[in-house]
C-alpha positions as CSV (number, residue, x, y, z in Angstrom):
1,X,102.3,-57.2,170.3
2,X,99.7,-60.1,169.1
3,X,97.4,-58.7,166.3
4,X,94.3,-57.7,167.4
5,X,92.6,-57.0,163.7
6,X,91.6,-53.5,164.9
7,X,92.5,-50.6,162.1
8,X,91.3,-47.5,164.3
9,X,90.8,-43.9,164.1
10,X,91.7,-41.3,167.2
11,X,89.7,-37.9,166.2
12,X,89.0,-34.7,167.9
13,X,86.1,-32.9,166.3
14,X,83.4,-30.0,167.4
15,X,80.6,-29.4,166.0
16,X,80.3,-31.9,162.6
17,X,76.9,-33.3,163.6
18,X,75.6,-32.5,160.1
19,X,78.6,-34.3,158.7
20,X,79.5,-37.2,160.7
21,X,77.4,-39.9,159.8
22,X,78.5,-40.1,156.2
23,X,82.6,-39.8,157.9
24,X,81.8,-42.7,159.8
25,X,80.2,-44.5,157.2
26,X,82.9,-43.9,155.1
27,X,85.4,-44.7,157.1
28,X,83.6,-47.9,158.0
29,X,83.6,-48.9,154.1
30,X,86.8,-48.5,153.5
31,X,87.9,-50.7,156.3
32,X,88.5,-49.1,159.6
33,X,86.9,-50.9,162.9
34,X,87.1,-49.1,165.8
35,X,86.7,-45.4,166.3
36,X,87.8,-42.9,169.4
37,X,86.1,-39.7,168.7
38,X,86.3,-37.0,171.0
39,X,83.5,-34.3,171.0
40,X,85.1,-30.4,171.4
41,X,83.0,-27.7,173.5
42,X,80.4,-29.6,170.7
43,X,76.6,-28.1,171.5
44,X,74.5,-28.4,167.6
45,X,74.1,-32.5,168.2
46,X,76.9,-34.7,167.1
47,X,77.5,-36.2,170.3
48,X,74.4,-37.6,170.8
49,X,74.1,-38.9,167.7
50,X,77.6,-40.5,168.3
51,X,76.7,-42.0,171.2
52,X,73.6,-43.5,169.6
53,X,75.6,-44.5,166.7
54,X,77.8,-46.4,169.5
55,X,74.9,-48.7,170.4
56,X,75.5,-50.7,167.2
57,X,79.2,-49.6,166.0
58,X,83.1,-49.9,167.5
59,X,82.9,-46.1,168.8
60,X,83.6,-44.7,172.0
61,X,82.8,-41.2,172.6
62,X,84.7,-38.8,175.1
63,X,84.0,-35.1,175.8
64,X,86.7,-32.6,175.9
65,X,86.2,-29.0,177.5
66,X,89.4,-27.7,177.9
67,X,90.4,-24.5,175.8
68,X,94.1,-25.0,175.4
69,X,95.4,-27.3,173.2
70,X,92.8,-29.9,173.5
71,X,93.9,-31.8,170.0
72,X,97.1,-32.9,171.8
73,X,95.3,-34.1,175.3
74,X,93.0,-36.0,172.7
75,X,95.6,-37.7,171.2
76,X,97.6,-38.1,174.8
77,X,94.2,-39.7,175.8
78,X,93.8,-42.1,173.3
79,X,97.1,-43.6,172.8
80,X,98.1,-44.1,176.5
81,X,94.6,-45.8,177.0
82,X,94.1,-47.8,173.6
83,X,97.5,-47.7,171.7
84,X,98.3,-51.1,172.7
85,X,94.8,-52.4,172.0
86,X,94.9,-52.0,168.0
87,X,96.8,-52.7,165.1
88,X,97.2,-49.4,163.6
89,X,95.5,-46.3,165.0
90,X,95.0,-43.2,162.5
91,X,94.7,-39.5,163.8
92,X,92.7,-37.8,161.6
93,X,90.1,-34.8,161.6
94,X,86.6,-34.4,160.7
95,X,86.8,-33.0,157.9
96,X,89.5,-34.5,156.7
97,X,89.1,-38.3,154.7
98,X,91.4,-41.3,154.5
99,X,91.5,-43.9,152.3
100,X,93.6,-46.3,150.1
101,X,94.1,-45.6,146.6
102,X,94.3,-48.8,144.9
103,X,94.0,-51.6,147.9
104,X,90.4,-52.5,148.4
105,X,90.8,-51.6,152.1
106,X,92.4,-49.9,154.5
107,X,93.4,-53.3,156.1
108,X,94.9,-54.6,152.5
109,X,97.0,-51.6,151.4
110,X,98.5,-51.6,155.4
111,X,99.3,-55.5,154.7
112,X,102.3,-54.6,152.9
113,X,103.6,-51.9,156.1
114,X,103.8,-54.8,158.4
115,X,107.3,-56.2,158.1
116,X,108.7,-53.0,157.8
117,X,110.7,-51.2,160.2
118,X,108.7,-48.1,161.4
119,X,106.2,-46.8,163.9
120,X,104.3,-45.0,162.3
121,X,103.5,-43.4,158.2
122,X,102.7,-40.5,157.2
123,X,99.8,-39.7,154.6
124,X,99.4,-36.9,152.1
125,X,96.6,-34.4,152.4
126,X,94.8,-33.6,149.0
127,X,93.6,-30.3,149.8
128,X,89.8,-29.9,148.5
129,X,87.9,-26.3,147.9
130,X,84.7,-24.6,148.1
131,X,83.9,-26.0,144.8
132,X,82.2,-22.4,144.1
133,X,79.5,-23.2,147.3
134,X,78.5,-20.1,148.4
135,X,76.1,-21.9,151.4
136,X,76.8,-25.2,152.4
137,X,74.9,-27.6,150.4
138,X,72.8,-30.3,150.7
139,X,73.9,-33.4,149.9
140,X,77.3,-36.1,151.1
141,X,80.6,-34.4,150.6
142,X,82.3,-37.2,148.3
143,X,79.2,-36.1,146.0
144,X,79.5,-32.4,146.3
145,X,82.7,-31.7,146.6
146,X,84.7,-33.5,143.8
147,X,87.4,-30.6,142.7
148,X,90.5,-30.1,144.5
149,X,94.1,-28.5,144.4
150,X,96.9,-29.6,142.4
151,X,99.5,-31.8,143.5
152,X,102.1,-29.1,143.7
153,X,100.0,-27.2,145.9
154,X,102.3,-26.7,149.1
155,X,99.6,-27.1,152.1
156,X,99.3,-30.7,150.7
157,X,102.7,-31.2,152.1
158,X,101.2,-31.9,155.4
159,X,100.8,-35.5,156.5
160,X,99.0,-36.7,159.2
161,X,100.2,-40.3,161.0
162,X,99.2,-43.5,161.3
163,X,100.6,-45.2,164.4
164,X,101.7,-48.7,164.8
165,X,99.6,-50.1,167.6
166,X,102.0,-50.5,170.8
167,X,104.5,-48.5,169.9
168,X,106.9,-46.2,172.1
169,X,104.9,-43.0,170.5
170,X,104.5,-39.3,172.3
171,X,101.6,-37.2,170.5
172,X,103.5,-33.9,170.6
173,X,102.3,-32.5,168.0
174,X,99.1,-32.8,165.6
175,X,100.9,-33.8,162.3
176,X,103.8,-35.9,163.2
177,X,104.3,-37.9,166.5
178,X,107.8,-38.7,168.4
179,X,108.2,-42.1,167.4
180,X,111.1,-45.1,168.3
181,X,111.9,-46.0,164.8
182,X,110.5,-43.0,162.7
183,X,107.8,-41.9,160.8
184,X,107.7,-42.7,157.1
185,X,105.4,-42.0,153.7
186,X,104.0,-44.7,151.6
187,X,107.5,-44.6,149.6
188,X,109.7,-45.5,153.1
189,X,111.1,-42.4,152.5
190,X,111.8,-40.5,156.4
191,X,108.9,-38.3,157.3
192,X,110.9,-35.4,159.6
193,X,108.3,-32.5,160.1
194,X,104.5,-32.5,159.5
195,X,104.8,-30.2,156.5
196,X,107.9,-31.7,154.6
197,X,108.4,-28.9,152.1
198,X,110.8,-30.4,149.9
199,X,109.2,-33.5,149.5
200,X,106.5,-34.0,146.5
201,X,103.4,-35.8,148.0
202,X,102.8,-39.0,146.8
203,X,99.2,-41.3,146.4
204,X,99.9,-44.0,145.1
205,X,98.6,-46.3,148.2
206,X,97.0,-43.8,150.6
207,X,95.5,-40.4,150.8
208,X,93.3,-38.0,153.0
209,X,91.0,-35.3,151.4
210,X,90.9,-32.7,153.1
211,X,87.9,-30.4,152.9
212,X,89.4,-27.4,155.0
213,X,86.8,-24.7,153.5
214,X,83.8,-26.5,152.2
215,X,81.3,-23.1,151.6
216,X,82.4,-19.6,151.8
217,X,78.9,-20.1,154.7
218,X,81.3,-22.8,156.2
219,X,84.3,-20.9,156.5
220,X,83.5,-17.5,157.7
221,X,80.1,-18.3,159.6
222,X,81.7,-21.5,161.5
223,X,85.6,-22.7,160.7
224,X,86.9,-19.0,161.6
225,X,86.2,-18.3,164.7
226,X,86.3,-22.1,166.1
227,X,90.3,-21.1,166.6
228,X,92.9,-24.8,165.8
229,X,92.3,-27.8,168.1
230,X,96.1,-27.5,168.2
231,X,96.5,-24.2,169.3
232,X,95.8,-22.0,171.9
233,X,92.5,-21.0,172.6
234,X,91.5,-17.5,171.0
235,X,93.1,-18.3,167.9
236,X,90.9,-16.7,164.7
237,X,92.3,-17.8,160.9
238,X,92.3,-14.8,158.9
239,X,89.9,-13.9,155.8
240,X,92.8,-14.5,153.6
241,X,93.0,-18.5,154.2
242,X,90.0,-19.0,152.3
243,X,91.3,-17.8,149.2
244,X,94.7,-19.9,150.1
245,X,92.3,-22.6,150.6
246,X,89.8,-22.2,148.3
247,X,91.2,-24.3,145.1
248,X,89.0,-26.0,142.6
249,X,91.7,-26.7,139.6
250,X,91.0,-31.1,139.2
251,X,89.0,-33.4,139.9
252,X,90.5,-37.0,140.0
253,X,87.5,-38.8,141.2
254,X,89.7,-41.4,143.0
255,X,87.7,-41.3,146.3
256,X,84.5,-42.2,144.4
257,X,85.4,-45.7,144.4
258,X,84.1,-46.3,147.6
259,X,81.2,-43.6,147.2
260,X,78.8,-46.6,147.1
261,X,79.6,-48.7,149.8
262,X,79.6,-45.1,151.9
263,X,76.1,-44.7,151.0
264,X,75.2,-48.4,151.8
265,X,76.8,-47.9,155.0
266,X,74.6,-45.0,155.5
267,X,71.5,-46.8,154.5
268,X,72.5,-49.3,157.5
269,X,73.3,-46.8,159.4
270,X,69.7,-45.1,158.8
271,X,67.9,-48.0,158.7
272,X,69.0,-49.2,162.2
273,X,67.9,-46.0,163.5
274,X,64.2,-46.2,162.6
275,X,61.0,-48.2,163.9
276,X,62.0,-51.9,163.7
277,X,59.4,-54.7,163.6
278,X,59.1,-57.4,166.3
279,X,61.9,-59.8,166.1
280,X,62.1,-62.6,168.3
281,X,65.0,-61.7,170.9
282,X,65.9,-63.0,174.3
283,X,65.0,-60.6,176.9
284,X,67.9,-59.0,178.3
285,X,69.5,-55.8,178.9
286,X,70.6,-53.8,176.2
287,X,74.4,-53.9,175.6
288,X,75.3,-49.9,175.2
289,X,79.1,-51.4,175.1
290,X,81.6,-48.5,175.1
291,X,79.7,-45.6,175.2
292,X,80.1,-43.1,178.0
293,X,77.3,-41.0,179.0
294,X,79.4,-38.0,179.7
295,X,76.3,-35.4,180.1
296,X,75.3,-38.1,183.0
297,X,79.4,-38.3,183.9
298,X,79.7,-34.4,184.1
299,X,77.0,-34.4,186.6
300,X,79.4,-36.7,189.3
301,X,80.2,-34.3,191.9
302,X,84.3,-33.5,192.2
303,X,83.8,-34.3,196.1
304,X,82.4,-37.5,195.5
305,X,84.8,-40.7,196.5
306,X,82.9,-43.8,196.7
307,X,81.0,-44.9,193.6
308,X,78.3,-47.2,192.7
309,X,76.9,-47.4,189.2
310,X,74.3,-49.4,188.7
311,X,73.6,-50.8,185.3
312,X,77.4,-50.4,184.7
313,X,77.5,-52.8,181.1
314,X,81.2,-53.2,180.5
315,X,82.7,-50.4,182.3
316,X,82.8,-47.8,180.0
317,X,82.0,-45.0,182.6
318,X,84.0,-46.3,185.2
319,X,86.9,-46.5,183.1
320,X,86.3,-42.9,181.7
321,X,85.9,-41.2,185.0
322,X,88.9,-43.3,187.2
323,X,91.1,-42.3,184.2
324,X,90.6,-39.0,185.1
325,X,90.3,-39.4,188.9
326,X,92.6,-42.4,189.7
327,X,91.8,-42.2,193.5
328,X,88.0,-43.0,193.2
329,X,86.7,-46.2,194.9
330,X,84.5,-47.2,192.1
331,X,81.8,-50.5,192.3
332,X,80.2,-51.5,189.1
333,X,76.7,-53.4,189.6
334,X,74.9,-55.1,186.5
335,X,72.3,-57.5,186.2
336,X,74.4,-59.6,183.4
337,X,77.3,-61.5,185.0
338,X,79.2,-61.4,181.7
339,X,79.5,-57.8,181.5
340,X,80.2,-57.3,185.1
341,X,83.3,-59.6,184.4
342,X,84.6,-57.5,181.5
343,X,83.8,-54.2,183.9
344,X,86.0,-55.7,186.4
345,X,89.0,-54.5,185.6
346,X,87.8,-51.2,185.9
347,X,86.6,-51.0,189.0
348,X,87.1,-52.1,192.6
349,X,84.4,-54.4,192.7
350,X,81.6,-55.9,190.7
351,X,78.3,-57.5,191.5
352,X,77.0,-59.7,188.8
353,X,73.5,-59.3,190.3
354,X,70.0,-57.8,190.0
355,X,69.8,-54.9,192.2
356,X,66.5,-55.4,192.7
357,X,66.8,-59.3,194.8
358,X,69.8,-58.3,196.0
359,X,70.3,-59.7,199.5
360,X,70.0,-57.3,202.6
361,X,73.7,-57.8,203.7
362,X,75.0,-57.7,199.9
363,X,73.1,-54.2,200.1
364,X,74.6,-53.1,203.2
365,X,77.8,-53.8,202.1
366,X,77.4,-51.0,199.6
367,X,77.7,-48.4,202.1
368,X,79.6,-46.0,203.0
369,X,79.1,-44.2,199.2
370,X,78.6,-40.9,198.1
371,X,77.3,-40.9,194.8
372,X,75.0,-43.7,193.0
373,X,74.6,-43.6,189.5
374,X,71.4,-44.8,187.6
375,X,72.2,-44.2,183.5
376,X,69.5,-45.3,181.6
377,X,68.3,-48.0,184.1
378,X,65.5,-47.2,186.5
379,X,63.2,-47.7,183.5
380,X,64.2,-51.6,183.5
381,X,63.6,-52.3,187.0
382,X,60.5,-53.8,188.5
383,X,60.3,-50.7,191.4
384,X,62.5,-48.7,190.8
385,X,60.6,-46.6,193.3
386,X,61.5,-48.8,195.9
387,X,65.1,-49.0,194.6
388,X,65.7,-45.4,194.9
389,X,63.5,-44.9,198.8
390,X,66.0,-47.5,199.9
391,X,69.2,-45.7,198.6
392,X,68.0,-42.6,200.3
393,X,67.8,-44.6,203.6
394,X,71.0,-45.4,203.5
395,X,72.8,-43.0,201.4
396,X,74.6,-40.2,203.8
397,X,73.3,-36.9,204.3
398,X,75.5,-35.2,201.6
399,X,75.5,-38.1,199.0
400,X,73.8,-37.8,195.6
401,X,71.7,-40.0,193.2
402,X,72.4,-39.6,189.4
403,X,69.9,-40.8,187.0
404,X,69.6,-40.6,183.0
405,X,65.9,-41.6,182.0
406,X,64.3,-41.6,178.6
407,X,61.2,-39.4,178.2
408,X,58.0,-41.6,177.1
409,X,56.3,-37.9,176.3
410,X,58.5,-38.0,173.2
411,X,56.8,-36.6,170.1
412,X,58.0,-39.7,168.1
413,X,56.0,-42.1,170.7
414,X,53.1,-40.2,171.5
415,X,53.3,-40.3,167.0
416,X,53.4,-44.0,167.6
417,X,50.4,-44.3,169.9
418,X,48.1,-42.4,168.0
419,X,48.5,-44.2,164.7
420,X,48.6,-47.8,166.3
421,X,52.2,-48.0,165.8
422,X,53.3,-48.5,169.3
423,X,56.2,-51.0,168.5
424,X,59.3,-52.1,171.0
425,X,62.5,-52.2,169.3
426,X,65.9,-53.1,170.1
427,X,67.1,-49.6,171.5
428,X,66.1,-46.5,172.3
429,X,62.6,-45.0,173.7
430,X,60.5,-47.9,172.8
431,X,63.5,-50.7,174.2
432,X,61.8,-54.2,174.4
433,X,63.6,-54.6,177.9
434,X,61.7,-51.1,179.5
435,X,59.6,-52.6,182.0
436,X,58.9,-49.0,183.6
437,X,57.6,-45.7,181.7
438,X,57.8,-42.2,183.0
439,X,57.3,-38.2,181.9
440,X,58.8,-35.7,183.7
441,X,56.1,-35.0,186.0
442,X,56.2,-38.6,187.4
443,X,60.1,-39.0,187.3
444,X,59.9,-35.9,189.5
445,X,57.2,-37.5,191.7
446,X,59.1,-40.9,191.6
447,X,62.1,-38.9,193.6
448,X,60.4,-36.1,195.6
449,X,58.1,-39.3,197.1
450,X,61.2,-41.1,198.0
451,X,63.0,-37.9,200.1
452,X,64.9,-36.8,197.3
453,X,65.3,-33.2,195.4
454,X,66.5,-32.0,192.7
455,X,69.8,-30.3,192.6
456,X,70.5,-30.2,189.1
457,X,69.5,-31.8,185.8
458,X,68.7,-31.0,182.4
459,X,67.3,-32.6,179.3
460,X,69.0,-33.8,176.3
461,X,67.4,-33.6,172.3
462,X,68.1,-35.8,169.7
463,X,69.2,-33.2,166.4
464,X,66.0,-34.9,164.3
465,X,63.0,-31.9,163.8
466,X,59.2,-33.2,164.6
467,X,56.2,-32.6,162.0
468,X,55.1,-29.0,162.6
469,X,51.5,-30.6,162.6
470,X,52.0,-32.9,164.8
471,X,53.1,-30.8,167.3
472,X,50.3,-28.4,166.7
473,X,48.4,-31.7,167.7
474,X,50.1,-32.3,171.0
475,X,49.4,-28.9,172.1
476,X,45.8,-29.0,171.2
477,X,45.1,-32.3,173.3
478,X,47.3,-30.9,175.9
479,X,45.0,-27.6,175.9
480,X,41.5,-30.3,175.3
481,X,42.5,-31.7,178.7
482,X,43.1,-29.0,180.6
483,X,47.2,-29.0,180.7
484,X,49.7,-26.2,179.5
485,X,50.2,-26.6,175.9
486,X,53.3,-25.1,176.1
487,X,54.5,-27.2,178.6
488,X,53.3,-29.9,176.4
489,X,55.2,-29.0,173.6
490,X,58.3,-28.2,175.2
491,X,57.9,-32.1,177.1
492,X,57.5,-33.6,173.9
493,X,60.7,-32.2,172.7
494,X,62.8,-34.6,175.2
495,X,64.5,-37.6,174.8
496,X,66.1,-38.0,178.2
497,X,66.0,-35.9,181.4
498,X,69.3,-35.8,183.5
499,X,68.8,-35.6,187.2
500,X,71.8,-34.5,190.1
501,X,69.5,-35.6,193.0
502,X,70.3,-35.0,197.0
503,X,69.1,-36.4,200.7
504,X,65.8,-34.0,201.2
């Protein structure tokens, strides 16, 4: 297979939104490149702020309902679709951190693994305790959690793999993977079961702490009852694995060698996420890449057969949804030719075009469909009022219109426009390329006036809390102008609303 230069990560997680930026920025310091993360039943915020993070980093975000098992789908998922597309591809949890030992990266120390013959090597946990934290605390992980067990410590038996890109591998269990030639630790010697319990861990190139308990909070308020991605749903650990898990006896400090560069990642990271001045930039549509909207994807209806996303970027929905329903007739629409190319060979057909001057025949041609999709894109056309009347005209009488649109009653810009600081940025709620602006009052009015209503739709949060007087604010000029300052307040609250529109 030719090298590709991708050192990637396959992870199932639920529920680490207060932990994942500093696992990504980790994991981007010490050398991985691509990232397939797949969010579990998740509901306090870590999607979202994955799929923001996936604006400006290699991540591509799936969402994962099923109760059975759902670590082993995951897995299934991402090798069949992107084994072939990366070097090396580690499977690895959230709370659990990999890293080389002595290499300075992840892509050095795997250097030496190439001419060998294998698929795949197994790495050593080094199992990590509460480190006495009776609440989870403040602070990164690497920083507040520096003791751990022993080396003799059985559960540190347990490897997890990392997969030769385009190999002949079956995900059949969590720890250790079928494999054509074999499954071996850093030393070559022949990794057989996922727990080898004669054989003495070793980590002396790689390693993965593994923070399994983190707080006594941790463990019995959350980790208990979340059951094993691996297992059947229902499962509940007992009280006793804490104290199995719980061990504090050394603290080697190897991992802190990359604690810096993890914390300048997160400063990037941070940095990119706030109020950015007024470069100079072409204007153009903003590349979301290989994100997948799923909330927006979850609203497609399971009768629906013929597609048309509009502002469909590289294909990442199409390719997401046809996976899972292979008989779809799917047409992908975006005003940048380029990406309309690459999204191609995910669906039936492409239009490199603006919707918007697109001839009355080219339109035509469109129908029959059932189900047009508008993620985050009504706000960058000219009319999208008009855009939407004419899809009703010619949509049929049981077809749908999906639409994602931000929310310009946002605290954080109505913040902005009251202290002057009304700036466009490069994504997000003040996106230099918005041409159009909307609350949820006229995004209702913008459908209801074009014979649409509204079948179902909800609004999505970002996980980031607003000044307490601020709000207190908002609701007072609310009430000064004669609206519902409740109302008000609950608006201001929203960064997108989610609509599941039908034929009126």
């Amino acid at each position: 297979m030719q090298k590709t230069g991708k050192i990637a990560i396959a992870s199932i997680q639920r529920n680490r939104g207060k932990y994942i930026v500093e696992w990504i920025a980790f994991h981007l310091a010490v050398g991985f490149n691509q990232f397939y993360i797949y969010c579990h039943k998740t509901n306090d915020g870590m999607k979202e702020i994955l799929l923001e993070l996936a604006k400006r980093y290699p991540i591509e975000v799936f969402a994962l309902e099923m109760d059975d098992f759902p670590q082993i789908a995951a897995y299934h998922h991402a090798w069949e679709n992107f084994g072939d597309k990366v070097d090396w591809m580690a499977f690895i949890d959230g709370d659990e951190f990999l890293f080389p030992t002595q290499a300075a990266s992840m892509q050095e120390a795997l250097a030496a693994y190439e001419p060998r013959e294998l698929s795949a090597l197994g790495v050593f946990w080094k199992c990590y305790g509460s480190n006495g934290h009776a609440t989870d605390p403040d602070g990164l992980i690497l920083e507040t959690h520096p003791r751990h067990s022993t080396d003799g410590f059985l559960p540190n038996r347990h490897i997890k793999s990392i997969v030769r890109g385009g190999e002949k591998v079956t995900p059949s269990r969590s720890h250790l993977f079928d494999t054509g030639r074999g499954t071996f630790d850093e030393k070559m010697r022949p990794i057989t079961h996922g727990w080898m319990r004669d054989l003495p861990p070793s980590y002396d190139v790689f390693r993965i702490n593994h923070y399994v308990v983190q707080s006594r909070q941790f463990y019995f308020e959350v980790k208990q009852g979340m059951g094993g991605a691996d297992l059947q749903a229902g499962y509940v650990r007992s009280d006793a694995y804490f104290d199995e898990y719980d061990r504090n006896e050394e603290a080697d400090g190897v991992s802190l060698r990359f604690l810096e560069k993890t914390k300048q990642k997160i400063a990037e990271i941070t940095a990119a996420a706030q109020p950015l001045s007024t470069p100079s930039l072409p204007m153009k549509q903003t590349p979301a890449h290989n994100t997948v909207n799923t909330d927006l994807m979850g609203l497609i209806p399971a009768e629906a057969r013929r597609i048309v996303e509009v502002g469909c970027m590289h294909g990442a929905m199409a390719r997401a949804y046809r996976e899972a329903h292979p008989g779809i007739h799917y047409v992908g629409i975006d005003i940048d030719p380029g990406y309309a190319q690459v999204a191609a060979q995910f669906c039936d057909r492409t239009l490199g075009a603006d919707i918007e001057t697109l001839p009355a025949e080219e339109f035509r041609s469109l129908f029959p469909s059932d189900c047009w999709i508008f993620g985050d894109c009504l706000e960058h056309l000219r009319d999208p009022w008009r855009i939407v009347r004419m899809v009703r005209e010619s949509i049929a009488p049981d077809g749908c219109l999906l639409a994602c649109i931000p929310n310009a009653q946002h605290w954080s810009v109505l913040m902005r426009l009251a202290t002057g600081q009304f700036r466009y940025e490069d994504s997000g709620l003040l996106d230099r390329t918005h041409i159009r602006w909307f609350t949820r009052t006229t995004m209702i009015e913008m459908f209801t006036q074009a014979g649409w209503r509204i079948e179902n739709g909800f609004s999505r949060q970002i996980p980031t809390q607003p000044p307490q007087a601020l709000m207190a604010g908002i609701r007072t000029i609310a009430e000064a102008a004669g609206a519902d300052g409740q109302q008000a307040l609950a608006d201001a609250q929203v960064f997108q609303y989610l609509f599941r529109l039908r034929p009126a």
